[in-house]
Phi, psi and omega in degrees: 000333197269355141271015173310110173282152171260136167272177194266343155293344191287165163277126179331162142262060186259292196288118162255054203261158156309330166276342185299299171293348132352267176310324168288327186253004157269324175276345168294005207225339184256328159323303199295328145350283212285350143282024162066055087041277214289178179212071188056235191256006166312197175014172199219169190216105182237174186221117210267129168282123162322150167110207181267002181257027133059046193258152179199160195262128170234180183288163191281134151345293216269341211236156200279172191264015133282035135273344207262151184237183193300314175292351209248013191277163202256139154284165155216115193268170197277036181258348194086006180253173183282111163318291174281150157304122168241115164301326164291110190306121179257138167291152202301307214285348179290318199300315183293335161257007167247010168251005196243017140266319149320315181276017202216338189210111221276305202282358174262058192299330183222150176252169158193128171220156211247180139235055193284154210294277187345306204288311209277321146300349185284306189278005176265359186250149219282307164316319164072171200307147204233159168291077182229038190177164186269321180289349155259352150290353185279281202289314209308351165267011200248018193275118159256135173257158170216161203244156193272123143292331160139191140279121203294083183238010201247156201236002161269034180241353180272334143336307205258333177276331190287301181292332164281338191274355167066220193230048170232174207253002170215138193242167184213102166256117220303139195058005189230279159178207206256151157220159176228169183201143151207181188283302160247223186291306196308292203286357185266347162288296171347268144348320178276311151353278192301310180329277186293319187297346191277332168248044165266313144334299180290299194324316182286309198263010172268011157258014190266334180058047178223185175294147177255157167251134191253138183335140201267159187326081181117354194298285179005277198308301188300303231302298190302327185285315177317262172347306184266030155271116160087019210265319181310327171308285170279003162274262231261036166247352182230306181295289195316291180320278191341309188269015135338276177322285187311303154325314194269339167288345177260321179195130209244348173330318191310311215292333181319000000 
């Protein structure tokens, strides 16, 4: 990734206005669809909005997520109350692990965590994600674990999750499924990218029911350093717009 070029046409990652994060984070929720993702109207995608009151958009209760644009996202503060009049309701349990990384780690403008059939196998297992591909020597070292506690509705669990996830950009939280974080929208799908295909990955091939073959002695470790030079660049100057793009040729309605 780090001779990845930018182009000279792309858009900065400058503008923070609150509808730009909108629009990102309604098409990260329509994406997470259309790569078969989603879990009905479960798991969250959240977005920090600028400034000092650490207010940020998670999804309506009710509604799946290729449904969801840009106006129906919730503003929410990290108390759990609604910023706007909303007709909509949000889950405690979304809230609770995504306001205890916001408020805890500055640079973790969007969280976003799944339950995917692949994540959630990943995390039943004792071992947690393995080097056994190059899309899991890219992430695994950016891997954080937290142990399931049940559901996350108890707010003395954001400590203990906030500290296991430490300053990485990815978590496997155990029996439970994946989470990712980044400074913006792009990267934080990115990071989530890699995350699930790498244990969509282990999962086929330890159902191939052969030897697995392991990496030579350091390769991992170099793989990961490659790979995050420059990684920040190309999520959002190269990927993210591409899946923008790719959005907006199928169905660009998130953005309302």
């Amino acid at each position: 990734m780090s001779t990845a070029r930018v182009s000279e046409n792309t858009t900065p990652v400058t503008e923070t206005s609150e509808q730009t994060i909108r629009e990102d984070l309604a098409a990260a929720y329509r994406l997470v669809a259309l790569f078969g993702w989603d879990d009905l109207i479960f798991t969250h995608l959240s977005a920090r909005i600028p400034g000092p009151e650490h207010h940020f958009l998670l999804n309506p209760y009710n509604l799946m997520f290729d449904e969801i644009t840009a106006s129906s996202l919730v503003k929410i503060d990290v108390e759990g109350n609604k910023v706007e009049e909303t007709s909509y309701a949000v889950n405690p349990a979304g809230f609770t692990i995504h306001s205890a990384v916001h408020m805890a780690r500055e640079d973790a403008q969007c969280v976003m965590h799944l339950h995917t059939d692949y994540g959630q196998a990943v995390s039943a297992q004792k071992a947690g994600l393995l080097p056994l591909t190059q899309t899991a020597m890219i992430i695994a070292g950016q891997v954080a674990y937290h142990d399931y506690e049940g559901i996350a509705t108890n707010l003395e669990e954001r400590d203990r999750l906030v500290a296991d996830l430490g300053d990485k950009c990815a978590m496997i939280l155990r029996n439970h499924g994946t989470l990712a974080v980044g400074a913006t929208v792009g990267e934080a799908f990115t990071n989530l990218y890699f995350l699930e295909r790498a244990c969509k990955a282990q999962v086929l091939a330890q159902a191939g029911g052969v030897e697995l073959n392991d990496a030579p002695a350091g390769v991992a470790e170099r793989t990961g350093a490659q790979a995050m030079s420059g990684f920040d660049k190309v999520s959002n100057n190269l990927v993210w717009p591409a899946l923008r793009r790719k959005l907006d040729r199928i169905d660009p309605s998130y953005k309302e």
